[in-house]
Legacy VTK file of the C-alpha trace (Angstrom):
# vtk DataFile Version 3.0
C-alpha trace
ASCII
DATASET POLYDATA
POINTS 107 float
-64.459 -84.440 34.069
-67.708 -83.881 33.142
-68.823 -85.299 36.457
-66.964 -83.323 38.287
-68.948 -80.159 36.552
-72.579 -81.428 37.493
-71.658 -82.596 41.119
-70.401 -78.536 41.620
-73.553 -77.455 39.699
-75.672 -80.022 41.818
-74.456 -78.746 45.264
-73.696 -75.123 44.552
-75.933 -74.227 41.817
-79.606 -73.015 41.973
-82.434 -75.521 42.920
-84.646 -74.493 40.164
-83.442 -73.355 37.163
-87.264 -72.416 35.874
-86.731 -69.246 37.448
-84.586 -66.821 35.976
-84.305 -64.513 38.975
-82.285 -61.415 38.594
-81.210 -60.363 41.749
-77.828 -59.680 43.055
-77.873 -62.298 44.914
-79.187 -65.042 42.217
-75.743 -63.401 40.060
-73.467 -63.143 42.520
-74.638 -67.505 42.855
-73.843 -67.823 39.410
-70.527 -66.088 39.194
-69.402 -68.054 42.500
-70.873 -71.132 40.774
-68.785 -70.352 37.486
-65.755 -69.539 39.360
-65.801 -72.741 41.017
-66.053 -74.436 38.253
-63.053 -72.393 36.031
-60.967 -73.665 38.860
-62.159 -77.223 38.431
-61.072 -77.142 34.658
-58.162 -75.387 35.612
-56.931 -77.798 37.683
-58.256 -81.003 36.029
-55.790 -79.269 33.308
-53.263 -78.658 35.473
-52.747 -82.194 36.260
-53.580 -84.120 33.502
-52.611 -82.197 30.743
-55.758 -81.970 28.718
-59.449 -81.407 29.587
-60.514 -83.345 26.203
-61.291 -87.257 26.285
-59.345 -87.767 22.833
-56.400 -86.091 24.212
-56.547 -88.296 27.268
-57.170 -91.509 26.363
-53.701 -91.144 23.778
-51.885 -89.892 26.714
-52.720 -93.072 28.608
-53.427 -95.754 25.906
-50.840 -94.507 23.664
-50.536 -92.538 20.310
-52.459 -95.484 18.171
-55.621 -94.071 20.078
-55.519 -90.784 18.034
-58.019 -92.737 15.738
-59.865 -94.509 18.221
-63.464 -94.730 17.339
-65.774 -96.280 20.261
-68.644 -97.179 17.494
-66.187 -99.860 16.058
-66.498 -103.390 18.147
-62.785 -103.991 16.988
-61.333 -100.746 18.603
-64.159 -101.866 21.570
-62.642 -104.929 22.226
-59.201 -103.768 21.649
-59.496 -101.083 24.138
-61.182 -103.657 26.949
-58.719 -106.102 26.170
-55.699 -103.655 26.716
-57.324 -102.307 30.240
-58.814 -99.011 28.650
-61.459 -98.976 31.195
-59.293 -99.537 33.961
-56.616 -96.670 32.328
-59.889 -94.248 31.847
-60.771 -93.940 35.211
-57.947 -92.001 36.327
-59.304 -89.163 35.122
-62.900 -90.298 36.688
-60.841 -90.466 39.958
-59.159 -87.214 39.725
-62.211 -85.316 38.637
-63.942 -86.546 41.958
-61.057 -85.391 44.082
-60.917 -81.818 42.683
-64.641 -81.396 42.713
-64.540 -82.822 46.306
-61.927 -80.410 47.421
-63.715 -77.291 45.536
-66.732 -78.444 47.519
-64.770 -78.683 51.051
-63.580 -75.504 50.651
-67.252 -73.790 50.709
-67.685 -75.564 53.977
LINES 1 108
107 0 1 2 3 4 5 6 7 8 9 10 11 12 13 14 15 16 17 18 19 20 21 22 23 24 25 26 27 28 29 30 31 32 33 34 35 36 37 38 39 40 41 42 43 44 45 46 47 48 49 50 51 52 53 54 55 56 57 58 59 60 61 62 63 64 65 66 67 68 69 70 71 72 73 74 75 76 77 78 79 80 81 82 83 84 85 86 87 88 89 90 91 92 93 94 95 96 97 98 99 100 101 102 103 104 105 106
């Protein structure tokens, strides 16, 4: 999801954030840029139920992942060895798709 964010801010945002300008055109940027992205979450949401990692990874790997911690190698291992990364990048994949979309739609 997170991804998703930063490729919007990347191709939407300002090009240098140094300069705080306050014109109504460097706001009405930022409110289209924050707009944009509300409707990312919104719809990252929308279809996956949950815009939080924890939440996600028990929706796909299953309830025992409520307690998952990534710093211990045994829940590591268990969650390679039962295709976690492979099960994770669903949401990877959908993220890109909305963000593409949001960013096809300025075009």
């Amino acid at each position: 999801m997170v991804g998703g964010l930063l490729a919007l801010g990347l191709a939407l945002g300002v090009e240098d954030i140094s300069t705080r300008q306050s014109t109504s055109e460097a706001r009405e940027k930022k409110y289209r840029v924050r707009s944009k992205a509300q409707k990312f979450c919104e719809t990252f949401k929308a279809e996956l139920g949950s815009t939080t990692c924890g939440d996600l990874r028990v929706k796909v790997m299953g309830p025992e992942y409520v307690n998952y911690d990534g710093r211990d190698p045994k829940w590591s291992e268990r969650f390679i060895r039962e295709g976690g990364a492979k099960k994770c990048r669903i949401q990877v994949e959908t993220g890109a798709r909305i963000a593409a979309a949001i960013l096809l739609e300025e075009e």
